[in-house]
BATOR-611513 format. One record per residue: x, y, z of N, C-alpha, C in turn; residue in one letter. Coordinates in nm, 2 decimals. Example, Ala and Ser with C-alpha at 12.3 -4.5 7.8 and 13.67 -1.06 7.14 Angstrom:
residues 2
SITE n.xx n.yy n.zz ca.xx ca.yy ca.zz c.xx c.yy c.zz residu
SITE 1.32 -0.57 0.78 1.23 -0.45 0.78 1.32 -0.33 0.78 A .
SITE 1.28 -0.22 0.71 1.37 -0.11 0.71 1.29 0.00 0.79 S .
//
This chain:
residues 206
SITE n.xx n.yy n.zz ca.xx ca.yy ca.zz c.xx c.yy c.zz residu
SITE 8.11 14.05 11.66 8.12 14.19 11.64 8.26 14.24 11.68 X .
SITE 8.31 14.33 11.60 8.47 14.40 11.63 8.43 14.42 11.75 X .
SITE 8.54 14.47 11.83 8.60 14.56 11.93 8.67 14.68 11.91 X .
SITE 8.68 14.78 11.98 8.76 14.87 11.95 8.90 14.83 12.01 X .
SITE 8.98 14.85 11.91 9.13 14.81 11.95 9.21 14.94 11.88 X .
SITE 9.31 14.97 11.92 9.44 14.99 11.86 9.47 14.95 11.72 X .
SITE 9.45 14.98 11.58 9.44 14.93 11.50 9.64 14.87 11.49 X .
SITE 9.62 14.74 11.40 9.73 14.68 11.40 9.80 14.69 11.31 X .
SITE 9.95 14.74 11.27 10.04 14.77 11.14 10.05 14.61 11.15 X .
SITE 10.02 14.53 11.08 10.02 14.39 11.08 10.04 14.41 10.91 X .
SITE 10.11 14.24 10.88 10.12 14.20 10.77 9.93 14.09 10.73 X .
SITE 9.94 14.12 10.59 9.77 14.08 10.55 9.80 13.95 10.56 X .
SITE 9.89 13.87 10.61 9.82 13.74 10.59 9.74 13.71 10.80 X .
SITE 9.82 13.78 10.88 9.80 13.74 11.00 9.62 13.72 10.99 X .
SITE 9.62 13.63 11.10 9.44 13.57 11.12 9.39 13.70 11.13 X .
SITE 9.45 13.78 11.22 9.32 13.91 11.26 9.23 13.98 11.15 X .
SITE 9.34 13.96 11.06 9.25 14.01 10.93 9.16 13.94 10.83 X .
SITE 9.14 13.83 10.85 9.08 13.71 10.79 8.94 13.74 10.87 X .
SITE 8.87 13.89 10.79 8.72 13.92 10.79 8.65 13.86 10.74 X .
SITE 8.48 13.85 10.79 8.35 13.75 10.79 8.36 13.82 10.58 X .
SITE 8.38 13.92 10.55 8.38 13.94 10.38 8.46 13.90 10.35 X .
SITE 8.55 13.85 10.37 8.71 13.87 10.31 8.70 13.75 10.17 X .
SITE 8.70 13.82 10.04 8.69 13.73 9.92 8.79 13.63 9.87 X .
SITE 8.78 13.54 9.86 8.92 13.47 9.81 8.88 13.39 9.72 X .
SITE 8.81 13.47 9.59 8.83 13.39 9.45 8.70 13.53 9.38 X .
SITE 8.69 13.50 9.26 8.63 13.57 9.17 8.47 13.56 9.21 X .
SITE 8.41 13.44 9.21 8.26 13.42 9.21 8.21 13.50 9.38 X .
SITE 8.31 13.51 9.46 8.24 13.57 9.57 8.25 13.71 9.56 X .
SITE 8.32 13.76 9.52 8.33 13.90 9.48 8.22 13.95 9.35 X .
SITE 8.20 13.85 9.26 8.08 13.87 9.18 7.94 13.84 9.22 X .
SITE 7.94 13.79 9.36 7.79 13.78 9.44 7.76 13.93 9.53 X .
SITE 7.90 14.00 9.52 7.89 14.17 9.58 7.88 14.24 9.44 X .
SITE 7.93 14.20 9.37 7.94 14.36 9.27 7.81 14.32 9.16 X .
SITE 7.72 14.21 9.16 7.60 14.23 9.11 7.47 14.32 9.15 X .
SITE 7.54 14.37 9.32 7.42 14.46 9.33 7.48 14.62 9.30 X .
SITE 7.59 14.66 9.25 7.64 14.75 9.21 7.67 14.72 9.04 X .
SITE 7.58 14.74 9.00 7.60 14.71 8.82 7.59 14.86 8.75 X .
SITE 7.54 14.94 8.85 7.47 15.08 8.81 7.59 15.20 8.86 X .
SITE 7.67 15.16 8.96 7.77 15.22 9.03 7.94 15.20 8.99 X .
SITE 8.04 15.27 9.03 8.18 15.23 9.00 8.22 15.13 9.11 X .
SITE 8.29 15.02 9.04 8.38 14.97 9.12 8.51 14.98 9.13 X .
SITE 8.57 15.05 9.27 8.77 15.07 9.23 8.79 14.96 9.31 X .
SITE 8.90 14.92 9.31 9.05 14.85 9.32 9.10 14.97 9.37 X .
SITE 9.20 14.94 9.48 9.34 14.97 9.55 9.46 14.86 9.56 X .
SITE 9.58 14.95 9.54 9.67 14.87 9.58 9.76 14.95 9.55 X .
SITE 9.88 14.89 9.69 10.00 15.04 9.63 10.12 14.87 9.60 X .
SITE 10.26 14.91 9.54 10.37 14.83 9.46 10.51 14.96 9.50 X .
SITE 10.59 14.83 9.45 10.74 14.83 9.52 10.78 14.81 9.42 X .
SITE 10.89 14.90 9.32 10.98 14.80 9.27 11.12 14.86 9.28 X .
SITE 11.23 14.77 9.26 11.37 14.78 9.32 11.43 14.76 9.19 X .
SITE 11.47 14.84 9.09 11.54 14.81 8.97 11.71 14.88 8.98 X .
SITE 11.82 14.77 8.93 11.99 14.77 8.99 11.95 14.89 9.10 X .
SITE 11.95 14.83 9.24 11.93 14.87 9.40 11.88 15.02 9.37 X .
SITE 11.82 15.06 9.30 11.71 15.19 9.29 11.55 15.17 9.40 X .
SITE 11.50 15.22 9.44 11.39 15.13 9.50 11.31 15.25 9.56 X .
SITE 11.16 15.24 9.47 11.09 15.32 9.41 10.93 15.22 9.47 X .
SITE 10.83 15.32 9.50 10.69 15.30 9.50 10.56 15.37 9.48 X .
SITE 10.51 15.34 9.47 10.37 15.35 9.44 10.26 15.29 9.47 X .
SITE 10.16 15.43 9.42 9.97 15.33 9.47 9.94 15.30 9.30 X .
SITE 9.80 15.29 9.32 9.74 15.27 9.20 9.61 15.25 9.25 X .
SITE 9.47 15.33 9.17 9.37 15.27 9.20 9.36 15.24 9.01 X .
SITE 9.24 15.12 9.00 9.16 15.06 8.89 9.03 15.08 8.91 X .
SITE 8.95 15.15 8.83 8.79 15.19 8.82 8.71 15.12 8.68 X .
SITE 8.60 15.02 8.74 8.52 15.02 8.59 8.40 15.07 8.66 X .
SITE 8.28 15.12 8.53 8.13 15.11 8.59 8.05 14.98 8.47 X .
SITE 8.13 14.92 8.41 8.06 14.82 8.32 8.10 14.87 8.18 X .
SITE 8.14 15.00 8.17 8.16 15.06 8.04 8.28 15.15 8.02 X .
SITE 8.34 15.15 8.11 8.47 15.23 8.11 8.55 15.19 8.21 X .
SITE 8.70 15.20 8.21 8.82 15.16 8.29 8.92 15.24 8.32 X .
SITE 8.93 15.28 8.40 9.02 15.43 8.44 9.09 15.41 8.56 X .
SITE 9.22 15.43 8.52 9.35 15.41 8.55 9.44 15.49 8.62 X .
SITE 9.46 15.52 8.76 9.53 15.62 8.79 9.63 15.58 8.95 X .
SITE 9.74 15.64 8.92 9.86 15.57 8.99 9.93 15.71 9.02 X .
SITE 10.06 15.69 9.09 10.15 15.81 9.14 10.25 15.69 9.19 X .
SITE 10.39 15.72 9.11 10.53 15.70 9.15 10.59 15.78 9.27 X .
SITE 10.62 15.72 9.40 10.69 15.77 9.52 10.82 15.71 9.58 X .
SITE 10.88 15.81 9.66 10.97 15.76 9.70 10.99 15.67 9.75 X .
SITE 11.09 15.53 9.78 11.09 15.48 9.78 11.13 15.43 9.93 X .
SITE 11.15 15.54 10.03 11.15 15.53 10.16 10.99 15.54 10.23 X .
SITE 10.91 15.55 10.15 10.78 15.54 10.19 10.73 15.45 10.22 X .
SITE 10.66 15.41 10.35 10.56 15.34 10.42 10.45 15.23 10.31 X .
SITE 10.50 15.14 10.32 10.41 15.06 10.23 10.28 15.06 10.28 X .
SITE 10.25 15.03 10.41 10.09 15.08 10.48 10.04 15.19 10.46 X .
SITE 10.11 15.30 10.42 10.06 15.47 10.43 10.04 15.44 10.24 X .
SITE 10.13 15.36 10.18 10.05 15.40 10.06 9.94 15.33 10.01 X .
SITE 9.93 15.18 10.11 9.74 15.15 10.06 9.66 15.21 10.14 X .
SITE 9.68 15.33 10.25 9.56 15.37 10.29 9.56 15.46 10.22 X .
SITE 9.72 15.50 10.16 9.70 15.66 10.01 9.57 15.64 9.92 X .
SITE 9.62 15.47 9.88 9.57 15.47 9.73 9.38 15.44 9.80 X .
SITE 9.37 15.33 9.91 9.21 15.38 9.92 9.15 15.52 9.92 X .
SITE 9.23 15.63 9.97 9.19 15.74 10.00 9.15 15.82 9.85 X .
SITE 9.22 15.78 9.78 9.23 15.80 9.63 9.11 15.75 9.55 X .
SITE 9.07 15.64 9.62 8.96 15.57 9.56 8.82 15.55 9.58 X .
SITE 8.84 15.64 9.70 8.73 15.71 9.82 8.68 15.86 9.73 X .
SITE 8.80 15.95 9.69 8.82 16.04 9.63 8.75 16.04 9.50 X .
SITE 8.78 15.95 9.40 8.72 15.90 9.30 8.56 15.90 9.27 X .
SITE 8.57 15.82 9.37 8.37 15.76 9.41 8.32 15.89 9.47 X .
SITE 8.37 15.96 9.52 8.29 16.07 9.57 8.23 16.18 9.44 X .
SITE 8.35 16.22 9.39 8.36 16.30 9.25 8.25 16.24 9.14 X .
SITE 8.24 16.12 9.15 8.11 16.05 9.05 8.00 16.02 9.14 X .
SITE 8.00 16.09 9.21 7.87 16.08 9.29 7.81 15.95 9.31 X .
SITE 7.89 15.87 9.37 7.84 15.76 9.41 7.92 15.68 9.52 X .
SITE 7.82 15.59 9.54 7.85 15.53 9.71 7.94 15.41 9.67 X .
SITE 7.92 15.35 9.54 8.03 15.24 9.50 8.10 15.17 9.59 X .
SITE 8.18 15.08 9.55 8.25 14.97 9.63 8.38 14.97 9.60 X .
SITE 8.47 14.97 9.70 8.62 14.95 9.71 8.67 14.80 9.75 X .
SITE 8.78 14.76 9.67 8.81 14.63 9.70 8.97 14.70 9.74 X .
SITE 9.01 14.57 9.84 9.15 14.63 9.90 9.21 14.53 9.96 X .
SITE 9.34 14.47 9.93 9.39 14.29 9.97 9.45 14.35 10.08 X .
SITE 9.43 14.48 10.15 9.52 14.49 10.23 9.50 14.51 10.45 X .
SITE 9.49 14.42 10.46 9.42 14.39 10.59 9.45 14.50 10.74 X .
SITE 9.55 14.65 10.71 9.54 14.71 10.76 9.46 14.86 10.74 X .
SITE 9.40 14.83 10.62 9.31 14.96 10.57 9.18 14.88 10.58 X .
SITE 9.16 14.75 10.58 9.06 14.68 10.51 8.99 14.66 10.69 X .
SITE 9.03 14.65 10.76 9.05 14.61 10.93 9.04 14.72 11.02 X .
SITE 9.10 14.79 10.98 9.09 14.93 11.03 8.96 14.99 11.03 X .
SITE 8.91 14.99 10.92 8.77 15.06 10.90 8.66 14.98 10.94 X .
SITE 8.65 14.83 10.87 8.54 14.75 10.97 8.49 14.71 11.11 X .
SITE 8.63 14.72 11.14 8.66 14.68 11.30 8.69 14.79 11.40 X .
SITE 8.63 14.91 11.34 8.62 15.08 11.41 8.75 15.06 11.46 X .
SITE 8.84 15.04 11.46 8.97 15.03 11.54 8.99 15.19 11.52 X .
SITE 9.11 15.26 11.65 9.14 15.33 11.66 9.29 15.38 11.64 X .
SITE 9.30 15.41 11.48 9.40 15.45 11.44 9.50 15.59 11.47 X .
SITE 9.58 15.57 11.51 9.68 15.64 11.54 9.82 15.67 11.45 X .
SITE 9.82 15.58 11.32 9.92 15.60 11.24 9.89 15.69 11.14 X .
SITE 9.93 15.75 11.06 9.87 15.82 10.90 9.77 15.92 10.95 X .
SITE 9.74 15.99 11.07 9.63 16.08 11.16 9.57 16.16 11.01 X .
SITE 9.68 16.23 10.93 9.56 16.31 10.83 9.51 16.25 10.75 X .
SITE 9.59 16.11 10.69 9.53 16.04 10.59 9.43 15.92 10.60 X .
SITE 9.42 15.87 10.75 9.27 15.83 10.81 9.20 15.91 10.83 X .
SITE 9.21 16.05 10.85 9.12 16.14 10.89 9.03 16.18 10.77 X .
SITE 9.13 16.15 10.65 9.03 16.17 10.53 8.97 16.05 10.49 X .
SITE 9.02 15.92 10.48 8.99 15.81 10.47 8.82 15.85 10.53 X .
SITE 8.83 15.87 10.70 8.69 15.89 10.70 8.61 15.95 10.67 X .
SITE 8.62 16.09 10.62 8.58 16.17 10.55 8.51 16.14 10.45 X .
SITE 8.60 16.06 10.37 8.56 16.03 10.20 8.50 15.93 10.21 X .
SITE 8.47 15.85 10.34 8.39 15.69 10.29 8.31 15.69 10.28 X .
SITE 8.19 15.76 10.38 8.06 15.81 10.36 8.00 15.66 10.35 X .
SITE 7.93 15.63 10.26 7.85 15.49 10.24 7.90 15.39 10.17 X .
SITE 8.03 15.40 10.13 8.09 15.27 10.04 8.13 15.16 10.14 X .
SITE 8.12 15.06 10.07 8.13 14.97 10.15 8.30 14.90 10.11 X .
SITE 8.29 14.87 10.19 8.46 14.81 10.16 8.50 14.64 10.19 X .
SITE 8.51 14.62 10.09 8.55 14.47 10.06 8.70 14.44 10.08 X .
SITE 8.74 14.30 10.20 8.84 14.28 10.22 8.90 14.15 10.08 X .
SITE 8.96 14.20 10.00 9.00 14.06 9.91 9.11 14.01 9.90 X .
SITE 9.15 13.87 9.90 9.23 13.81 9.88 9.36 13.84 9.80 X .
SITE 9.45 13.84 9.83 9.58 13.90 9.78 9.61 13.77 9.64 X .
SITE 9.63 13.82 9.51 9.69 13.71 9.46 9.62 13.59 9.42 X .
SITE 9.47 13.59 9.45 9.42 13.48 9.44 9.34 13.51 9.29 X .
SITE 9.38 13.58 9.18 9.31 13.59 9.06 9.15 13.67 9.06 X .
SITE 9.17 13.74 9.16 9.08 13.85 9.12 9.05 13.93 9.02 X .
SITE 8.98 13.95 8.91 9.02 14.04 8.81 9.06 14.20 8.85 X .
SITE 9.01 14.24 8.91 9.02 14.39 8.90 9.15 14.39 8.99 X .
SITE 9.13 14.30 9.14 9.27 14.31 9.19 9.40 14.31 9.14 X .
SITE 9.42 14.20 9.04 9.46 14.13 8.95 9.54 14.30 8.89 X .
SITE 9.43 14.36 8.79 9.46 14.48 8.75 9.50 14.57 8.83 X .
SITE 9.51 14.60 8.93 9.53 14.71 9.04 9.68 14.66 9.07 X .
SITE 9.71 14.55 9.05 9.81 14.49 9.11 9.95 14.52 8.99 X .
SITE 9.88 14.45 8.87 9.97 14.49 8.76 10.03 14.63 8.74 X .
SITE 9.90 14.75 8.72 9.92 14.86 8.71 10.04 14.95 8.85 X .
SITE 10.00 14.91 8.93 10.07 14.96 9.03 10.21 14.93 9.06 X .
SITE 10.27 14.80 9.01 10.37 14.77 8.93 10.47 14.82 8.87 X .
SITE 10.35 14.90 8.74 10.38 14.94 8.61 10.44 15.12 8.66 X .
SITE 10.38 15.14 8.80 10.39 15.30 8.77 10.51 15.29 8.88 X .
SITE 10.50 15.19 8.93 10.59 15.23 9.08 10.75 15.21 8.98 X .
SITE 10.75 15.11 8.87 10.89 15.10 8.77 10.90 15.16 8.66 X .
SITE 10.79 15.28 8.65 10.81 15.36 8.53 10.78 15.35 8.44 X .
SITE 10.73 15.24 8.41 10.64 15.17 8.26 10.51 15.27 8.23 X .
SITE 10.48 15.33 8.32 10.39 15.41 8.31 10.37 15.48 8.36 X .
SITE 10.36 15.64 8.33 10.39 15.78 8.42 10.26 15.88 8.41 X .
SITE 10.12 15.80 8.34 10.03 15.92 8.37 9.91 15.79 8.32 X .
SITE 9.81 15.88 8.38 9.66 15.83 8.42 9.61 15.80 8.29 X .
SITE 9.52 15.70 8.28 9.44 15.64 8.14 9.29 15.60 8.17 X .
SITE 9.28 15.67 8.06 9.13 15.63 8.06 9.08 15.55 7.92 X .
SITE 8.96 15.40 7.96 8.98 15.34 7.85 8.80 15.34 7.81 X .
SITE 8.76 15.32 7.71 8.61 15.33 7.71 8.60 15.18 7.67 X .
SITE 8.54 15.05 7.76 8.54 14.97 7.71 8.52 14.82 7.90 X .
SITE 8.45 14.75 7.88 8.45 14.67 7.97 8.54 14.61 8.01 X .
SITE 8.54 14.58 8.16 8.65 14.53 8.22 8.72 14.39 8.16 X .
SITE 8.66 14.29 8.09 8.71 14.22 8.03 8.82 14.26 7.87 X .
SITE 8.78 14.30 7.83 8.84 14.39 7.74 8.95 14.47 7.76 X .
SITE 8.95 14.53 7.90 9.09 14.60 7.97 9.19 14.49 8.00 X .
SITE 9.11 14.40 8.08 9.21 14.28 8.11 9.33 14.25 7.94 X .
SITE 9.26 14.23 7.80 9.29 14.16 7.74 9.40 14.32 7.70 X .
SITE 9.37 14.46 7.69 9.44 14.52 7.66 9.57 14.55 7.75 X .
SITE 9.55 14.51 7.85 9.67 14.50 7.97 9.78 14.45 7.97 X .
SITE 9.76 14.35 7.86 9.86 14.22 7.84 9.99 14.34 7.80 X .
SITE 10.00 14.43 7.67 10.12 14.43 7.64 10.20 14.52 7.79 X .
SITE 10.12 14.60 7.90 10.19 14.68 7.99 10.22 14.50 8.08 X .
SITE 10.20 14.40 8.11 10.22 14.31 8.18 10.39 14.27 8.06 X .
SITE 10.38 14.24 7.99 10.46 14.19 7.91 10.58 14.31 7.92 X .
SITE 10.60 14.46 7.90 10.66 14.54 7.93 10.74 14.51 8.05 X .
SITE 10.65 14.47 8.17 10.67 14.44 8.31 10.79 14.35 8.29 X .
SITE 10.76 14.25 8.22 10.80 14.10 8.25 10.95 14.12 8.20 X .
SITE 10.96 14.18 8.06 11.10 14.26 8.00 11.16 14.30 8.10 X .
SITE 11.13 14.40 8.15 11.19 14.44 8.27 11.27 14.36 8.36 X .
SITE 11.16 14.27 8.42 11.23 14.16 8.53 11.32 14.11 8.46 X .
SITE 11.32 14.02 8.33 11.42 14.00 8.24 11.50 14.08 8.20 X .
SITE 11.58 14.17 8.19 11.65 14.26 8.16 11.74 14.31 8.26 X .
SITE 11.65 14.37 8.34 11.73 14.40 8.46 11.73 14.37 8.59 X .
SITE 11.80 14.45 8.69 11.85 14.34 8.75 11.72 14.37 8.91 X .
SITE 11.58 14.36 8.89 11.47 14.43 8.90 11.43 14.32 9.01 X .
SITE 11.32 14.35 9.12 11.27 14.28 9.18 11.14 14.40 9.21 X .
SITE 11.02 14.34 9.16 10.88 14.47 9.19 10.81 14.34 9.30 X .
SITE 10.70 14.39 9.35 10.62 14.35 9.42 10.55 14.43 9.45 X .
SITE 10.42 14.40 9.53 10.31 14.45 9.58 10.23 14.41 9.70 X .
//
C-alpha cells in the first residue's frame, strides 16, 4: 500500500513509478479496457518540439468509445513545465469524461500524474491544477502505461501531441470511425511529422 509522501517531480522511468498497473505492452491494457467497451477511453500526453532553436509545447488528449475518435490538443509556450502540461493534458481528459457523463478510463505514460493520484501523495506543485485534477476524477480510474512501448492509443496521443506542439496541427478533430481505422488515417499527419524532421533543422519529443 502507498504512503503518503511528498509527491516526486521525478523522471517516468525512476523505480518509484513502476506501479502494481503499470502496462507495458498492448494485451495488458486490453485486459482493462474490455470492461469499459460501453464507456470512453482518453490518452494523455503533453510534446516538445524545437524547430531552427524555436521551442514550442504542448498537451494532447486522444478519445475513442469504439465508434468515434476525438482529437484535442493546445500549442504552448515553450518555457512551460513539461510536468504541468501532463497533469494539463490529464485534467483535460478528466474534463472530457466528465462532460460525457462517464466514469471512463485514462491512460497516462507519465509517472508524476500517474503516482501522484494512486499513491495519495501530497502534491504541492501545480496547487490549482491538482486541485482540479481532483475535482474532475471522481470515479475514473487511471492507468499507469508504458512510455513508447507500442500502445495504440498512447502511440496516438503521442503522435498527435507532436503534431500540435510543431504546428502540423492547430485545431481539434473529430473522426466517426474505430480506433483501428484512426490509427490507419493518422499515417499521413505522422508522415507530415517525419517531413518536418527531414527538412528542418527540428528535434520534437514527448
Amino acid at each position: 500500500m502507498c504512503r503518503k509522501y511528498n509527491s516526486p517531480l521525478n523522471d517516468d522511468n525512476d523505480p518509484i513509478n513502476y506501479l502494481p498497473d503499470r502496462c507495458v505492452n498492448q494485451s495488458e491494457v486490453d485486459r482493462i479496457t474490455k470492461d469499459f467497451v460501453d464507456d470512453w477511453i482518453v490518452a494523455s500526453d503533453a510534446a516538445e518540439a524545437n524547430i531552427n532553436n524555436h521551442t514550442s509545447k504542448g498537451w494532447g488528449i486522444v478519445a475513442t468509445n469504439g465508434t468515434q475518435v476525438k482529437i484535442q490538443s493546445k500549442k504552448v509556450h515553450g518555457n512551460t513545465s513539461t510536468q504541468k502540461l501532463e497533469l494539463e493534458a490529464a485534467v483535460k481528459g478528466l474534463e472530457f469524461l466528465r462532460a460525457n457523463l462517464k466514469k471512463g478510463l485514462l491512460l497516462s505514460d507519465n509517472g508524476f500524474v500517474c503516482s501522484s493520484s494512486q499513491c495519495n501523495y501530497v502534491v504541492t506543485a501545480f496547487p490549482n491544477l491538482w486541485s482540479s485534477f481532483q475535482e474532475k476524477r471522481g470515479e475514473t480510474r487511471i492507468i499507469h502505461v508504458s512510455a513508447h512501448s507500442k500502445i495504440v492509443l498512447n502511440v496516438m496521443v503521442d503522435l498527435f501531441g507532436k503534431c500540435y506542439a510543431a504546428g502540423i496541427v492547430d485545431k481539434d478533430m473529430e473522426w466517426p470511425c474505430d480506433l483501428n481505422t484512426a490509427v490507419t488515417r493518422s499515417q499521413e499527419f505522422k508522415e507530415l511529422l517525419n517531413k518536418l524532421l527531414k527538412d528542418d533543422a527540428a528535434d520534437i519529443k514527448s
